[in-house]
Biotite code that builds the C-alpha atoms (Angstrom):
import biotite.structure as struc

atoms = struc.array([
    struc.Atom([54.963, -27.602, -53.657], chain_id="A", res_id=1, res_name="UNK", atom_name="CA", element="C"),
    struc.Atom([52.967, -24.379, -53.967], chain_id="A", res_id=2, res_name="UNK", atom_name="CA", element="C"),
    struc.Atom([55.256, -22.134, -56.685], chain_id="A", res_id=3, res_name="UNK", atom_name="CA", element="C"),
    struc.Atom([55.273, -18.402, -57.024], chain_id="A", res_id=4, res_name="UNK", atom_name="CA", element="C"),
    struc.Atom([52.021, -18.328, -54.249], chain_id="A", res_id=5, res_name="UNK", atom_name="CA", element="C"),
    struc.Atom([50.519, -14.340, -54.500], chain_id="A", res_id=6, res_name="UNK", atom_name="CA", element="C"),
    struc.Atom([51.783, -14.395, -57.984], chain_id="A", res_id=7, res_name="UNK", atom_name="CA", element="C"),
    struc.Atom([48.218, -13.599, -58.787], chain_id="A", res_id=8, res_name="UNK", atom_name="CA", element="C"),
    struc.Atom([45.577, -11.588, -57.052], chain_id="A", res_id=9, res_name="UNK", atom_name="CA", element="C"),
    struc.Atom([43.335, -15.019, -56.429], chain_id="A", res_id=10, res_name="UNK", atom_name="CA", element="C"),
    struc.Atom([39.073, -14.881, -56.411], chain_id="A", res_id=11, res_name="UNK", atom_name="CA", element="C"),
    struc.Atom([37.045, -15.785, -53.232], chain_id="A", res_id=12, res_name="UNK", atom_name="CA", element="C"),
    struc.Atom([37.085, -19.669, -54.173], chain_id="A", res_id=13, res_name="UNK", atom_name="CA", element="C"),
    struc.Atom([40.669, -19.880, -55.487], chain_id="A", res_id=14, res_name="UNK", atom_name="CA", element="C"),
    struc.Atom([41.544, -18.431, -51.509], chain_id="A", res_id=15, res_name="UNK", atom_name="CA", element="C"),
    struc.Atom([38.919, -21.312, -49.994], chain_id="A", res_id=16, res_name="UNK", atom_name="CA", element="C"),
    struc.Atom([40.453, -23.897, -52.356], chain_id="A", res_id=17, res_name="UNK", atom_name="CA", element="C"),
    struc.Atom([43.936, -23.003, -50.847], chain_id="A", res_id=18, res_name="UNK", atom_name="CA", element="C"),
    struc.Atom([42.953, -22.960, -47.642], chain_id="A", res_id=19, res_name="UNK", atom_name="CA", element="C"),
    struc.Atom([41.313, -25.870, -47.308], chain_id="A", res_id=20, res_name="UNK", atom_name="CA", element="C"),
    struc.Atom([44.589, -27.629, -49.110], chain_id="A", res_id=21, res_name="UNK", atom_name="CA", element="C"),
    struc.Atom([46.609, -26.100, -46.855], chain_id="A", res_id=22, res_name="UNK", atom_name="CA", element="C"),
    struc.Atom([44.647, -26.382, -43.737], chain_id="A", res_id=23, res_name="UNK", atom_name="CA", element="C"),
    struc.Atom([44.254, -30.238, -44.468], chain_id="A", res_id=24, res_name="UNK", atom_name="CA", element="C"),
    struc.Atom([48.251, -30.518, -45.600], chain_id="A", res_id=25, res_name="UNK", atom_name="CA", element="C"),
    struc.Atom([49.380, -28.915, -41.935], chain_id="A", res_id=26, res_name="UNK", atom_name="CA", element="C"),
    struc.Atom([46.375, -31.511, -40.135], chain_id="A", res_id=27, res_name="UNK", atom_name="CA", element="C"),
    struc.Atom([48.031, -34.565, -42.004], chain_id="A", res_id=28, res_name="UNK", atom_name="CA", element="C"),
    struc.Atom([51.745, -33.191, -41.073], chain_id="A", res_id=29, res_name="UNK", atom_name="CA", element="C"),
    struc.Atom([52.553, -33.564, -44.272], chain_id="A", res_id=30, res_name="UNK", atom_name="CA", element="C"),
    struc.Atom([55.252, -31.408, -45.917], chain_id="A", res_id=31, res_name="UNK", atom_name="CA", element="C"),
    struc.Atom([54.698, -28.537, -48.102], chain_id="A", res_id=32, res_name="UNK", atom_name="CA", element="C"),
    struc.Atom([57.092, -26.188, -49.715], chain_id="A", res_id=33, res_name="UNK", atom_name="CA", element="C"),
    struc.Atom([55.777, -22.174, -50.798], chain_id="A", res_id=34, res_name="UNK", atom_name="CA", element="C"),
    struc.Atom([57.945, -20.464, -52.905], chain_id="A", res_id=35, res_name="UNK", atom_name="CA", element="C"),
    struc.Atom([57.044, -16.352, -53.254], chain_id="A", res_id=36, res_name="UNK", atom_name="CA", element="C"),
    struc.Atom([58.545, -13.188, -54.696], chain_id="A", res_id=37, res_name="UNK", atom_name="CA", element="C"),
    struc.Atom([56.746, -11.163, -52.281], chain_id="A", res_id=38, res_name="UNK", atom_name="CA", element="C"),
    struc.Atom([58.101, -10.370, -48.743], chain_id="A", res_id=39, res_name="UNK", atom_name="CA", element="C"),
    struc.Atom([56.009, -9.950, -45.595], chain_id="A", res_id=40, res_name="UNK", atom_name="CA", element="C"),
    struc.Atom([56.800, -6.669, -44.682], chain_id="A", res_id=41, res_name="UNK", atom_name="CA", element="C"),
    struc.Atom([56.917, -3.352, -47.442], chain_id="A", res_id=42, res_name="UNK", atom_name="CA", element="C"),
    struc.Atom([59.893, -1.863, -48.391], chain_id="A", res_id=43, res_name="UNK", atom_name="CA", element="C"),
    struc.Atom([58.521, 1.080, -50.023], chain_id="A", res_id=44, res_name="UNK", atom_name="CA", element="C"),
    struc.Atom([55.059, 2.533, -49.409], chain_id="A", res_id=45, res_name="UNK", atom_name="CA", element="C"),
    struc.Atom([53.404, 0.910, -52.842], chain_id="A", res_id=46, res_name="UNK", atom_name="CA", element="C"),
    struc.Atom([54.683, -2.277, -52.572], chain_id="A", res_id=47, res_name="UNK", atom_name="CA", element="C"),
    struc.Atom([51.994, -5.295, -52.120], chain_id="A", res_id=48, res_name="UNK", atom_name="CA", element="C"),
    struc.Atom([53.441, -8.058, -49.565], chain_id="A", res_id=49, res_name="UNK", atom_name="CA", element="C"),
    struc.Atom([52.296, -11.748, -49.577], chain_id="A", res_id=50, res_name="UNK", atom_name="CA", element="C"),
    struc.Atom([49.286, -10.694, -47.438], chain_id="A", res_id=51, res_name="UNK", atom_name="CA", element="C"),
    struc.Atom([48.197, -8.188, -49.505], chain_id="A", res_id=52, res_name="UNK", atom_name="CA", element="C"),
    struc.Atom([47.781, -10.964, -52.425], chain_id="A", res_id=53, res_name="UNK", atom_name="CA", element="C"),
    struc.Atom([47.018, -14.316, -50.882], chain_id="A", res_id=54, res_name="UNK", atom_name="CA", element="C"),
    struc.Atom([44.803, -12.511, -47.421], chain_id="A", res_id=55, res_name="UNK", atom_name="CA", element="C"),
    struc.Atom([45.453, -12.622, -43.662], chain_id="A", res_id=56, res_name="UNK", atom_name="CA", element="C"),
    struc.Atom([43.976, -16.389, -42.452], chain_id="A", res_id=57, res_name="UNK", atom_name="CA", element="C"),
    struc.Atom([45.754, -17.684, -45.578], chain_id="A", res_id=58, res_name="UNK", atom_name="CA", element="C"),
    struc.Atom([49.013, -16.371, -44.909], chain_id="A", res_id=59, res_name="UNK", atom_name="CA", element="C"),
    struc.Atom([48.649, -16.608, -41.412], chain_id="A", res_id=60, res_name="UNK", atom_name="CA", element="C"),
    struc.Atom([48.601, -20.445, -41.598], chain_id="A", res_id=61, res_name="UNK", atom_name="CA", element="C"),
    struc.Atom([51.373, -20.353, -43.780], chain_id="A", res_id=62, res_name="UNK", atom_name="CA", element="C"),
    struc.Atom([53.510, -18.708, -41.587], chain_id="A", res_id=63, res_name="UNK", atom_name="CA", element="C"),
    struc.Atom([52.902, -20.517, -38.479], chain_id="A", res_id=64, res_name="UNK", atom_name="CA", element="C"),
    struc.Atom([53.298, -24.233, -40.401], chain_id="A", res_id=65, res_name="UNK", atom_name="CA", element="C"),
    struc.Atom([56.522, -23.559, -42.672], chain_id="A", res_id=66, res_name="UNK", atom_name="CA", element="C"),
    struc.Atom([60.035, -21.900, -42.020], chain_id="A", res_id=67, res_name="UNK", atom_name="CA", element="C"),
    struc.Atom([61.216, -18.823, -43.662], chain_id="A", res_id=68, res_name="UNK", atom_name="CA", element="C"),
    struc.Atom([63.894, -18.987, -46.199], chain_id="A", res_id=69, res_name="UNK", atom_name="CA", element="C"),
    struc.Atom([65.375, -15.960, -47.719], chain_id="A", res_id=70, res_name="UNK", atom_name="CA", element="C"),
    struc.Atom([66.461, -16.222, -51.319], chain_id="A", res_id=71, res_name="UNK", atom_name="CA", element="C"),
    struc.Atom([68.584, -13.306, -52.737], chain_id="A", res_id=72, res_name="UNK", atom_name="CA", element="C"),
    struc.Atom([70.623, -13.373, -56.455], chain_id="A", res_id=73, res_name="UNK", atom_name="CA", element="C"),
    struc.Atom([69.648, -12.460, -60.190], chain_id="A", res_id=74, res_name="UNK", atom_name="CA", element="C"),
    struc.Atom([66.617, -13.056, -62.130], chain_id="A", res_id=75, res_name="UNK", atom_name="CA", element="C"),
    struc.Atom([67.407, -15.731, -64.058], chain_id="A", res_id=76, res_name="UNK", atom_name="CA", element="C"),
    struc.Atom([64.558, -15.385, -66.374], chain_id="A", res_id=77, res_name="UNK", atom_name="CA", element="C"),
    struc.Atom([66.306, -11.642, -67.253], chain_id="A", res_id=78, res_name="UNK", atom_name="CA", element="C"),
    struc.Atom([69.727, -13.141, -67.352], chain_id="A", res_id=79, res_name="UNK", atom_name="CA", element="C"),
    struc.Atom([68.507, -15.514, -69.798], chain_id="A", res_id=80, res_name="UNK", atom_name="CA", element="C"),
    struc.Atom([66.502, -12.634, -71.894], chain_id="A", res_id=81, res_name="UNK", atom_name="CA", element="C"),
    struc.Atom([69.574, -10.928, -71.702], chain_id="A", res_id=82, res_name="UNK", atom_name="CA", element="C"),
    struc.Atom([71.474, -13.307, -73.900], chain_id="A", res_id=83, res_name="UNK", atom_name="CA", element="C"),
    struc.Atom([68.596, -14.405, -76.323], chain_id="A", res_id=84, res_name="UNK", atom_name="CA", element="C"),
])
């Protein structure tokens, strides 16, 4: 499981690292589960999307080996700030 992927802006080798992973994960047919906050397409002009943050072969292959599911409720990390 890859958790909160794009979460930060990664360097050259962080990108190779993952691709490499990933590339060698979808050879073996093994399964692998992304979690993200961002979306693949921009809802307003300034917002970054998961290729913006993780690059195009990268999310490319990530598209074409998993299925998309979309997540919607409350921030549960906010909730929980909320009643600290």
């Amino acid at each position: 499981m890859l958790d909160e992927l794009g979460a930060s802006k990664p360097t050259d080798w962080v990108r190779d690292t993952m691709m490499q992973i990933i590339n060698t994960r979808y050879n073996d047919r093994r399964l692998t589960i992304f979690t993200t906050n961002y979306l693949d397409s921009r809802r307003a002009e300034k917002e970054e999307t998961l290729e913006d943050r993780t690059g195009v072969r990268l999310r490319s292959r990530i598209f074409e080996m998993c299925k998309t599911v979309h997540l919607e409720g409350e921030d549960y990390r906010k909730k929980f700030d909320a009643q600290l």
